[in-house]
C-alpha positions as CSV (number, residue, x, y, z in Angstrom):
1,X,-5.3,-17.0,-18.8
2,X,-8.0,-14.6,-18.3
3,X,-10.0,-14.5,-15.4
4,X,-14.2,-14.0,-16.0
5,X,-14.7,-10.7,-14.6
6,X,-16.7,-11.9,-11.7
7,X,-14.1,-14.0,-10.5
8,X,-12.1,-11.8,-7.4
9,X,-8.7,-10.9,-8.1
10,X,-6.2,-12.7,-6.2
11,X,-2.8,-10.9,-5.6
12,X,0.4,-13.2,-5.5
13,X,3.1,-10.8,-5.3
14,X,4.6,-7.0,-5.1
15,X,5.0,-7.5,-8.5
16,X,1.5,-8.4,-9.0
17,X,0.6,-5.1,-7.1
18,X,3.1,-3.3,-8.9
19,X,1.5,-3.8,-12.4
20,X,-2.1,-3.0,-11.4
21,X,-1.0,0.3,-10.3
22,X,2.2,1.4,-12.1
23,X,0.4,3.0,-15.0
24,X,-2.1,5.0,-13.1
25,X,0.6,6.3,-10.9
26,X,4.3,6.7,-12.6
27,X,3.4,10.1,-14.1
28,X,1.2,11.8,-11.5
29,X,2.7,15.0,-10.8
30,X,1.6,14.9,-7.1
31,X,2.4,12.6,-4.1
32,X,-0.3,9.8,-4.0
33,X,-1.2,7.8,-1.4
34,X,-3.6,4.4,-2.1
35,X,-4.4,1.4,-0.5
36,X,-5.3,-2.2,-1.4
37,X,-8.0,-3.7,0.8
38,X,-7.4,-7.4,0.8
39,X,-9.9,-10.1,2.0
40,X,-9.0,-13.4,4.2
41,X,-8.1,-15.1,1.2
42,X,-6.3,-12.8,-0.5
43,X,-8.9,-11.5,-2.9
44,X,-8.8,-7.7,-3.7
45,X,-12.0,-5.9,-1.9
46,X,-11.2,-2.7,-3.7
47,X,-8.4,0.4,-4.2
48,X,-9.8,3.5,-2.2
49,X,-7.6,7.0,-2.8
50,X,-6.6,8.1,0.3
51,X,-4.9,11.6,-0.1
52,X,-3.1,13.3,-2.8
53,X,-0.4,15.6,-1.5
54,X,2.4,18.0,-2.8
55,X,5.3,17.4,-4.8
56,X,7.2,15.8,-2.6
57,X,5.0,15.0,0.1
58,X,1.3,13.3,1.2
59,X,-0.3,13.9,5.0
60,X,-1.8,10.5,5.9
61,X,-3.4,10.0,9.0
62,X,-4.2,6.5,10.2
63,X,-8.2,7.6,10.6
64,X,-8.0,8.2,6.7
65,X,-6.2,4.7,6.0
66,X,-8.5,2.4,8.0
67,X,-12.1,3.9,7.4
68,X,-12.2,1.7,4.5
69,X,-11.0,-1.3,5.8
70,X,-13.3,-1.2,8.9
71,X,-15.9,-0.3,6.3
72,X,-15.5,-3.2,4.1
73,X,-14.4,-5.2,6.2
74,X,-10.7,-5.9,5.0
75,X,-8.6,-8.6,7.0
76,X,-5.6,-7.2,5.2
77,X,-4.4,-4.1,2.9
78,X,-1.1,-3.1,1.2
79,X,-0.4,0.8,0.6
80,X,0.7,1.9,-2.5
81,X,2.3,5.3,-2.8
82,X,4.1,7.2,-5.6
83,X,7.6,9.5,-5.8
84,X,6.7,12.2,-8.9
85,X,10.3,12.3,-8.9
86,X,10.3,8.9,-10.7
87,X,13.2,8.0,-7.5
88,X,11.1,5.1,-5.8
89,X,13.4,5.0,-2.4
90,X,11.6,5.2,0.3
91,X,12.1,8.9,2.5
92,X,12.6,7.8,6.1
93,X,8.9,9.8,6.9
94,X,7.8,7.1,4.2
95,X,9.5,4.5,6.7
96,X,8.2,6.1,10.1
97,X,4.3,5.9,8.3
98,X,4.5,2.4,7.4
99,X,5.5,2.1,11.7
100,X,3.0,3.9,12.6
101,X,0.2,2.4,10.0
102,X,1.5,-1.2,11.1
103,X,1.2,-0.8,14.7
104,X,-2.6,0.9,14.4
105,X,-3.3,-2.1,12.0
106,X,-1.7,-4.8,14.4
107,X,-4.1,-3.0,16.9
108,X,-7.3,-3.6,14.8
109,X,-6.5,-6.5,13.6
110,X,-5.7,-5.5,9.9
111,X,-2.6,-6.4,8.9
112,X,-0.2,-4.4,6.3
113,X,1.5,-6.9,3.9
114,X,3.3,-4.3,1.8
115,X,3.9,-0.9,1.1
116,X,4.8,-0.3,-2.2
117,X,6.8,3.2,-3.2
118,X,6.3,3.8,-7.3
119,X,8.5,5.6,-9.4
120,X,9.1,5.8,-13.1
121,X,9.0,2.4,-14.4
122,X,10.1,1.1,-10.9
123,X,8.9,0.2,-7.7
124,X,10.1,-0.5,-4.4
125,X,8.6,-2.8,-2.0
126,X,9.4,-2.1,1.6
127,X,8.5,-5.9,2.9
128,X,11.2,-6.8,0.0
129,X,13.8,-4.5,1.9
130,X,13.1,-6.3,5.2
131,X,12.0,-3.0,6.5
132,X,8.3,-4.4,7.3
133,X,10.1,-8.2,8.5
134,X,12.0,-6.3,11.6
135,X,8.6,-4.5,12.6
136,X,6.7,-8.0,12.6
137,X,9.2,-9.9,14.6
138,X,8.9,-6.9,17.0
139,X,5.3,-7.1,17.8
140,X,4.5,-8.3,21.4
C-alpha cells in the first residue's frame, strides 16, 4: 500500500535501503559516498551526499559524515556507498571506514546500523556479513 506522502518513511531492512538508492547509484561513474539519517523510531530524517570521489575511491572524513546528524538531530544513520565497477565487495579501506565511522558514532551517541556497498544490480550489506556484529560486541 502506498503511504500519504506526509507520512515518514520507515526503513525495515537492507533491502529496503537497497531499493531507495540502487537506481540513483548503480551507474554513477564515480565513487559515492551517502548516508541515511534515521530517527529514534526508525523514520528516515533525510539522505545528505557526503563526497563523491574517483573511480575507485571516495575520501570520507568522520567531520563530513556526522555534521548532519548532529544537525538534524539523527539517533541513527546507515551509509550507503557505490563500486562503479558494478563489483559490490567491500575493499578492506571500505571495511577500516565503517571501524572508524562506528567507533566516532558510538562516541556521540549515533549509531551505524548498516553500511550498504552498491554495485550493478547488487548490493552488499556489511551488518549482513557480520562485519558490523563483531565491532558491536566489541565495544566497551
Amino acid at each position: 500500500a502506498a503511504r500519504p506522502s506526509a507520512s515518514p518513511i520507515n526503513v525495515e531492512s537492507s533491502d529496503d535501503i537497497a531499493s531507495l538508492f540502487m537506481e540513483q547509484m548503480r551507474d554513477l561513474k564515480q565513487e559515492t559516498f551517502r548516508i541515511l539519517l534515521l530517527n529514534a523510531k526508525g523514520d528516515i530524517i533525510s539522505s545528505e551526499s557526503i563526497s563523491v570521489g574517483e573511480l575507485t575511491s571516495t575520501l570520507v572524513h568522520p567531520r563530513e559524515v556526522f555534521r548532519p546528524a548532529v544537525k538534524k538531530s539523527a539517533a541513527a544513520m546507515v551509509l550507503i556507498h557505490n563500486h562503479p565497477s558494478g563489483d559490490p565487495t567491500p575493499s578492506m579501506q571500505d571495511i577500516d571506514m565503517t571501524l572508524r565511522l562506528m567507533e566516532c558514532g558510538r562516541l556521540m551517541g549515533i549509531r551505524i546500523l548498516d553500511h550498504l556497498v552498491m554495485g550493478d544490480g547488487t548490493y552488499v550489506s556489511m551488518r549482513g556479513m557480520g562485519i558490523m556484529d563483531s565491532i558491536n560486541e566489541n565495544e566497551k
